[in-house]
C-alpha positions in Angstrom: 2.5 5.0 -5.7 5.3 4.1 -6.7 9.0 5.8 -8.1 11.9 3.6 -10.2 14.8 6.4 -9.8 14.1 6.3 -5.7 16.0 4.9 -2.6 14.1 3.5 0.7 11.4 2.1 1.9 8.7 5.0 0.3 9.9 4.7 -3.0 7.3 1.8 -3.9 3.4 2.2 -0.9 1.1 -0.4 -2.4 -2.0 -0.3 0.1 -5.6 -2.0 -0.1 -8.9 -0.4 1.1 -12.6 -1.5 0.9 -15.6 0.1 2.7 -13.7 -1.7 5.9 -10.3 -1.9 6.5 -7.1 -0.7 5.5 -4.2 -2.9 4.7 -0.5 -2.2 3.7 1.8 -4.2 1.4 4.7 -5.6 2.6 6.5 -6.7 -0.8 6.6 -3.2 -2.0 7.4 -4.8 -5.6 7.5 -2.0 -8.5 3.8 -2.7 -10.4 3.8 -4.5 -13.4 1.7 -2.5 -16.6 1.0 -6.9 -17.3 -0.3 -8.4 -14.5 -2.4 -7.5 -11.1 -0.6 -6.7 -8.1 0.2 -9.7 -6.3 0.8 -8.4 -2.4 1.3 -9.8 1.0 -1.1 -7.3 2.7 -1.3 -6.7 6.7 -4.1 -4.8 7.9 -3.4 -1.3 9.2 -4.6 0.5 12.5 -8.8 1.5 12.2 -7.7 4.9 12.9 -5.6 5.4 10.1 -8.7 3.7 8.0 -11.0 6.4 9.0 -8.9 8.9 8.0 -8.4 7.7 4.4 -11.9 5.6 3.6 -13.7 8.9 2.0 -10.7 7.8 -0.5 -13.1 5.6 -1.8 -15.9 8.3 -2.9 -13.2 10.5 -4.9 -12.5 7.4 -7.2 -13.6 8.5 -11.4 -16.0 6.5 -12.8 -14.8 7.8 -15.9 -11.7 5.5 -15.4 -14.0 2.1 -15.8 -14.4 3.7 -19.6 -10.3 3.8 -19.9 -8.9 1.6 -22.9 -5.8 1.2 -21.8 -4.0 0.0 -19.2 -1.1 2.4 -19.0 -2.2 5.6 -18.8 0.5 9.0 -19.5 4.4 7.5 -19.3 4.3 6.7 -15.2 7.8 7.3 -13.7 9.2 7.7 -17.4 11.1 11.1 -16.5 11.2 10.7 -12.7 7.7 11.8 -11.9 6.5 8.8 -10.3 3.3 6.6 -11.1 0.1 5.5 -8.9 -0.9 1.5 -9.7 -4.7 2.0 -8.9 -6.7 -1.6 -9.0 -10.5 -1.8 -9.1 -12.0 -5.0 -7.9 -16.1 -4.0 -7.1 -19.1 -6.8 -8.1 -17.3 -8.8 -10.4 -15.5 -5.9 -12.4 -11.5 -6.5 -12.3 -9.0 -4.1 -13.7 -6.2 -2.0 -12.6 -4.4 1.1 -14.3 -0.7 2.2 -14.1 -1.1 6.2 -14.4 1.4 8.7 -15.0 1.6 11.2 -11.9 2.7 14.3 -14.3 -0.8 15.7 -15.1 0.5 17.1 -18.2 0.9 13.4 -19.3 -3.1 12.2 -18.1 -6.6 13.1 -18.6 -8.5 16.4 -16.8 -10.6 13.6 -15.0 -7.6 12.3 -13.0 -6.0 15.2 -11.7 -7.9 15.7 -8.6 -8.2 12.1 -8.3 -4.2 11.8 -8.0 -4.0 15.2 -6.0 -6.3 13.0 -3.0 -4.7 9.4 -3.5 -1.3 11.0 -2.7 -2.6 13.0 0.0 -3.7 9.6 1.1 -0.7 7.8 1.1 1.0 10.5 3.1 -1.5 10.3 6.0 -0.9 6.7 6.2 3.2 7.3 6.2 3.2 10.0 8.7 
């Protein structure tokens, strides 16, 4: 996630997960709607892993369909945004999505509900 109007360290969490490990960025550079997310990722604790990887089965297919990159107006008015890249058997994109759920698609609300749930396991 990631929050423009913010102060510290939790304003911009950029973390990495496959069906093995976990891994935190340590740049914490605010996400670009023109370019992939270039990070200098560290691997996280196997614990914290296991209590995040089902992360991985809550993902929308119906976000593979998106045509656009930018989805709502992410941290336009405060509200935050979520950069969410997908990198699986060759397919490579990534989304910048608006964390008001007003602003996004029904398909993405639970989706955002259990990434941020996610990212607060893995602060606290």
């Amino acid at each position: 996630h990631y929050y423009g109007m913010c102060g510290g360290e939790s304003c911009v969490e950029i973390f990495k997960i496959n069906n093995e490990n976990l891994w935190e960025d340590l740049n914490d550079a605010y996400p670009s709607p023109t370019n992939y997310y270039v990070g200098d990722f560290y691997t996280l604790d196997n614990n914290l892993f296991n209590q995040v990887s089902d992360l991985l089965t809550f993902f929308p297919s119906d976000l593979l369909n998106e045509k656009a990159i930018v989805i709502g107006m992410p941290d336009s008015s405060d509200g935050g945004g979520l950069y969410i890249e997908y990198n699986y058997f060759g397919e490579h994109k990534f989304w910048l999505i608006d964390q008001i759920k007003i602003n996004v698609p029904d398909y993405l609300h639970n989706f955002i509900d259990v990434v941020n749930e996610k990212i607060l396991i893995i602060n606290s």
